[in-house]
Backbone as CSV, one residue per row, in Angstrom:
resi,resn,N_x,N_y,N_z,CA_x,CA_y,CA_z,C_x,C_y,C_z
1,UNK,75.668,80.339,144.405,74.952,81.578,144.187,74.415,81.578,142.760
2,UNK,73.293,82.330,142.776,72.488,82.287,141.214,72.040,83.965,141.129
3,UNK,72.490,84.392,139.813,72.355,85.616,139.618,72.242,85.842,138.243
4,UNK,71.523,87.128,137.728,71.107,87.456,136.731,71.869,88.737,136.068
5,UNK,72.583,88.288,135.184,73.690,89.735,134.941,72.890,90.456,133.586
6,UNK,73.450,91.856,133.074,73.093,92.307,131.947,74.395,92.919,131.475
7,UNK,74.747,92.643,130.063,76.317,93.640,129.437,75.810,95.196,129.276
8,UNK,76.688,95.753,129.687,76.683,97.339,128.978,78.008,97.277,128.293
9,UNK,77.682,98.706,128.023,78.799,98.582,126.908,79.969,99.405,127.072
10,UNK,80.570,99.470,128.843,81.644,99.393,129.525,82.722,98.607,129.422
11,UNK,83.576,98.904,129.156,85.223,98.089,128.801,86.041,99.035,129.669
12,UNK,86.679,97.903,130.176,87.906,98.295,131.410,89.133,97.511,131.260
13,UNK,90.102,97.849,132.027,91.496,97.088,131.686,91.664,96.847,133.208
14,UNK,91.940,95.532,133.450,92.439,94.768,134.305,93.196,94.497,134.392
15,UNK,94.378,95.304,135.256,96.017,94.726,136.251,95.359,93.030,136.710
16,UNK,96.016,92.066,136.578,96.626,90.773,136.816,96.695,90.938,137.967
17,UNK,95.803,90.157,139.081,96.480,90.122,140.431,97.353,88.884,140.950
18,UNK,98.851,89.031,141.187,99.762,88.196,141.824,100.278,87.914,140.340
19,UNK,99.976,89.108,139.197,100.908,88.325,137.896,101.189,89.869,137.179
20,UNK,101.746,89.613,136.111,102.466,90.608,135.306,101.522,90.668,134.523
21,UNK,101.105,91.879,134.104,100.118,92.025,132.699,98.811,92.448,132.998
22,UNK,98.026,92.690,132.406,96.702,93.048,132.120,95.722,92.591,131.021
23,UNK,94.410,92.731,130.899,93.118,92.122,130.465,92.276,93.096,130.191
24,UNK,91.385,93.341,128.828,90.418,93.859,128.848,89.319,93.362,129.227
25,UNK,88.368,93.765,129.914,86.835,93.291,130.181,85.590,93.816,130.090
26,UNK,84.696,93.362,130.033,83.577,94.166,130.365,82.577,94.142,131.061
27,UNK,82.454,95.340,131.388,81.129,95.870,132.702,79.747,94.722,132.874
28,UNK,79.377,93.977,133.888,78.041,93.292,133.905,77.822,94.228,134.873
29,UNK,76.154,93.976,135.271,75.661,94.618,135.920,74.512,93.575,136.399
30,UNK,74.346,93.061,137.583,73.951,92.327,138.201,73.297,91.771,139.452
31,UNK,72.197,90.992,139.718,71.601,91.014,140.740,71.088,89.882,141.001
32,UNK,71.846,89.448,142.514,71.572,87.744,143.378,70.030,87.751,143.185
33,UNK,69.620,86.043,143.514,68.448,85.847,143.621,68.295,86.217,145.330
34,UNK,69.200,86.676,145.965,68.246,87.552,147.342,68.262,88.695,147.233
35,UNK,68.963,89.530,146.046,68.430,90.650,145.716,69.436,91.829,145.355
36,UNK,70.617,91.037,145.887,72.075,91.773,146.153,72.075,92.623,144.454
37,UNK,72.745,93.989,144.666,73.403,94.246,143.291,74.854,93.941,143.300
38,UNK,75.064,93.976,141.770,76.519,93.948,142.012,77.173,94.174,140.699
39,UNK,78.389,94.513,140.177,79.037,94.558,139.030,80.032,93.378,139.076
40,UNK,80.110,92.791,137.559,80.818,91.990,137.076,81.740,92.278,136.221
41,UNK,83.232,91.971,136.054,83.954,92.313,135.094,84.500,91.104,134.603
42,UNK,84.109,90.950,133.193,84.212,89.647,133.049,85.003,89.576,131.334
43,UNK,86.181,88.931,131.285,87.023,89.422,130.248,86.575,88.160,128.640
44,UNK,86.110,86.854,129.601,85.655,85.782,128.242,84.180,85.566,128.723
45,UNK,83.196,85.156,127.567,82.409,84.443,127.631,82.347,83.486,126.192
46,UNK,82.207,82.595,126.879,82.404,81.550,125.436,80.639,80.460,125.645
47,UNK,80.721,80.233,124.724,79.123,79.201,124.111,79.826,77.329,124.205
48,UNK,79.011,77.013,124.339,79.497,75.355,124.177,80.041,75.270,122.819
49,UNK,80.780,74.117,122.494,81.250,73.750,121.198,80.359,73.636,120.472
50,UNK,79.425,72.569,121.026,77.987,71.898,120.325,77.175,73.030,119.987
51,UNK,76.942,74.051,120.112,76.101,74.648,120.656,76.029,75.618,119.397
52,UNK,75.232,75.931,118.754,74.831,77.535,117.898,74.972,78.608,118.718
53,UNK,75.935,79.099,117.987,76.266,80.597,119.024,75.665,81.893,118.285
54,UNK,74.536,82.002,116.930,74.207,82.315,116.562,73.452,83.502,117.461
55,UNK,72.224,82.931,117.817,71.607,83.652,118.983,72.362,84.424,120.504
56,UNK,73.603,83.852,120.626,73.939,83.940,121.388,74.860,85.595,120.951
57,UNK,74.904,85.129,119.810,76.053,86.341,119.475,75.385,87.572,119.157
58,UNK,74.229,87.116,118.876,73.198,88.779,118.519,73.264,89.028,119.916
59,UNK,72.911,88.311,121.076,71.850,88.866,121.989,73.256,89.536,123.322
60,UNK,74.450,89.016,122.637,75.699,89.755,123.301,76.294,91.368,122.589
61,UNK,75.104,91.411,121.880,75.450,92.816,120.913,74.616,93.978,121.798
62,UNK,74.074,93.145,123.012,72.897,94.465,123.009,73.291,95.163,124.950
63,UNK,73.383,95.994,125.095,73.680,96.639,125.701,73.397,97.506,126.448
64,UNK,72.918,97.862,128.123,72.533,98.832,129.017,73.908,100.022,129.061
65,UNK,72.966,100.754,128.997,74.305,102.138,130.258,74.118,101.567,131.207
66,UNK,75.883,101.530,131.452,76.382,101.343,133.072,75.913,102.546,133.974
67,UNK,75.295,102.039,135.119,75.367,102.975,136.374,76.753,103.429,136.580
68,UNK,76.322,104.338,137.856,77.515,105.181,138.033,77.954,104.148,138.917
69,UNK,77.195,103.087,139.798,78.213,101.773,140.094,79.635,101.115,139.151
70,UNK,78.781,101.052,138.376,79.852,99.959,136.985,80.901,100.809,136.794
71,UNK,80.615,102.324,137.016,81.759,102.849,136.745,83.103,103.622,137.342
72,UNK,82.536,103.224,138.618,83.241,103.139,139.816,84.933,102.805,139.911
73,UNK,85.683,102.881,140.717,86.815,102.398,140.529,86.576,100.983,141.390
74,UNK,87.034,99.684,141.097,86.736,98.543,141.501,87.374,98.225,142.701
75,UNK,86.716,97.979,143.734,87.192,98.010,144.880,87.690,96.452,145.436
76,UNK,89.367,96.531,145.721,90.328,95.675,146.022,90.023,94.936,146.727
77,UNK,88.767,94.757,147.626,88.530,93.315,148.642,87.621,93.283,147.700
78,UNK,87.328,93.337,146.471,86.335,91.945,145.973,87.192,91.227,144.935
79,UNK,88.551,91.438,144.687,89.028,90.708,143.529,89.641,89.631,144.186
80,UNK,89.080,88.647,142.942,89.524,87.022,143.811,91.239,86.945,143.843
């Protein structure tokens, strides 16, 4: 699957499923190349080693309002 996400500037805490503990993350907001929407909660994103994370780190500063999707309570048949 190939999809196009955007960050807002939604932070959530994630219960561990099948483990002890929890995770902060944050809200994507997102849409398949057949068109699907969807929210992402996604706790790392990391840059290659090689890689200048320069650009990368401005352009993770910038931020949509979450829909009232993103802010939904996350529904238990989609967590892996």
């Amino acid at each position: 699957m190939k999809a196009t996400i955007s960050s807002t500037d939604k932070i959530v805490t994630i219960k561990a499923v099948g483990f002890e503990g929890q995770t902060k993350a944050r809200g994507w907001e997102g849409i398949t190349e057949g068109g699907v929407p969807f929210t992402a909660y996604i706790p790392v994103v990391q840059v290659a080693r090689q890689a200048d994370n320069s650009q990368f780190e401005s352009e993770l500063s910038e931020h949509v309002q979450p829909s009232s999707e993103t802010l939904r309570a996350i529904d238990a048949r989609m967590i892996l």
